[in-house]
ZAMITI-918697 format. One record per residue: residue in three letters; y, z, x of N, C-alpha, C in turn. Coordinates in pm, whole numbers, padded with zeros to 5 digits, always signed. Atoms other than C-alpha are relative to their C-alpha. Layout:
N
AlaYZXYZXYZX;...
REM end
This chain:
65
Unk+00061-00116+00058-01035+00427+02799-00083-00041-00122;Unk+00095-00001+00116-01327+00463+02546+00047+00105-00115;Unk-00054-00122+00095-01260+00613+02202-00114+00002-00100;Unk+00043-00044+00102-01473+00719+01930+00088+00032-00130;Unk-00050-00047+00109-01311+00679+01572-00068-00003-00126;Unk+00079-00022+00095-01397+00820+01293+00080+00040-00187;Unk-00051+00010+00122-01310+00806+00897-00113+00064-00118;Unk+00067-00003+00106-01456+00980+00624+00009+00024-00164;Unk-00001+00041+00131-01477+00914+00273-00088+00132-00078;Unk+00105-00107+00113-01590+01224+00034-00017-00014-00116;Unk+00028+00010+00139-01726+01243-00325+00036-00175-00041;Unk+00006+00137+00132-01754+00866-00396-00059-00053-00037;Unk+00092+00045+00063-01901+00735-00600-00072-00106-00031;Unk+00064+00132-00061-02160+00463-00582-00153+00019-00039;Unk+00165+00021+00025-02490+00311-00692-00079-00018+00053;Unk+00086+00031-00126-02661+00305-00393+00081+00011+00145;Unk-00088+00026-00171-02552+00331+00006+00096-00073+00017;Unk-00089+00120-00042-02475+00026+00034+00101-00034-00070;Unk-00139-00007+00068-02210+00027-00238+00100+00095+00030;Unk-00116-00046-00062-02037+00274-00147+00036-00034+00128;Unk-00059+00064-00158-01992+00136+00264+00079-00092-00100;Unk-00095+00121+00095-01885-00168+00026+00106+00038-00032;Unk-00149-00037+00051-01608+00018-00159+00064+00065+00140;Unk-00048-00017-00100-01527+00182+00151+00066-00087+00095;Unk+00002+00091-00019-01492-00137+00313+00164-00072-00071;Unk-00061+00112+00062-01313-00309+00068+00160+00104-00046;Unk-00143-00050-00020-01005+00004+00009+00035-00036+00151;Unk-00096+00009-00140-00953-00017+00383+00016-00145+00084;Unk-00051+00112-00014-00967-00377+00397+00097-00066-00060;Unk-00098+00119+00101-00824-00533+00064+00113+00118-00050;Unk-00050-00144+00111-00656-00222-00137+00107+00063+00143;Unk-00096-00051-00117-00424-00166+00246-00015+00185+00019;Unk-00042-00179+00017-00512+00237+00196-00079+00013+00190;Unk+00045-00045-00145-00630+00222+00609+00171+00082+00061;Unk-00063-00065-00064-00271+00308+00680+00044+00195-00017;Unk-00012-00113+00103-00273+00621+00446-00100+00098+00074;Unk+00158-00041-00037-00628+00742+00636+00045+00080+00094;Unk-00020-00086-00111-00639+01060+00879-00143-00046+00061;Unk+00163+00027-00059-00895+00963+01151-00027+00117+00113;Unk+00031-00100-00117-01044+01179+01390-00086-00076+00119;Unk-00037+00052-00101-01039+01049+01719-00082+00082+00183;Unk+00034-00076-00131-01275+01129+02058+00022-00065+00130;Unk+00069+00060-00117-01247+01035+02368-00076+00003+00079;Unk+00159-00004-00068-01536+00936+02528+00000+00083+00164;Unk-00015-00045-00145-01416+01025+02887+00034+00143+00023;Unk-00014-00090-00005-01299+01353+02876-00064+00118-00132;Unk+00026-00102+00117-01413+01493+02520+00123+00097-00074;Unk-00113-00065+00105-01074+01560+02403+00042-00071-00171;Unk+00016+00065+00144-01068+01535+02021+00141+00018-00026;Unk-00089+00044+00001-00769+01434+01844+00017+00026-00206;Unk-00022-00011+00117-00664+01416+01451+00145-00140+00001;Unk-00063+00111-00002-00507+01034+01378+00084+00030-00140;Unk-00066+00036+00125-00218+01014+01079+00044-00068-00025;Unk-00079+00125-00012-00113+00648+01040+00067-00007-00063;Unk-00142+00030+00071+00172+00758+00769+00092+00075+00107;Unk-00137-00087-00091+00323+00971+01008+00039-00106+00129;Unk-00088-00001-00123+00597+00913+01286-00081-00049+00133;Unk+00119-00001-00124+00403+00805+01639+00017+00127+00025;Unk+00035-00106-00064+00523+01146+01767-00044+00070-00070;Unk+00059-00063+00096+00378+01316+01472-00083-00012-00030;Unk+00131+00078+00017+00090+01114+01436-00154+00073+00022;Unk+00109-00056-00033-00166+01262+01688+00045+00086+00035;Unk-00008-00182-00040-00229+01654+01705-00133-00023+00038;Unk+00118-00027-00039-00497+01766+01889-00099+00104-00112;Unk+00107-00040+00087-00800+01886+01701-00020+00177+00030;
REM end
């Protein structure tokens, strides 16, 4: 299966584009906050959307959108 995921980052702050992808980047690489992150989740094959919580439980995890 194909998925579409998606993460977004609001109000941050940054001196240009490309710094903020950078800080973006660099919490969910170096700074470990990817497990903390709600993602939202498509799949390509059917178009059922999803809502990811990687602190929660697996069965708690994904709710549908």
């Amino acid at each position: 299966m194909e998925f579409t995921v998606s993460v977004t980052f609001e109000c941050m702050t940054a001196k240009d584009p490309l710094d903020a992808a950078k800080k973006a980047a660099k919490w969910l690489l170096d700074d470990c906050g990817a497990e903390f992150m709600i993602y939202d989740v498509v799949n390509e094959e059917t178009k059922e959307e999803f809502t990811v919580d990687l602190s929660e439980e697996y069965g708690d995890a994904v709710l549908p959108k």
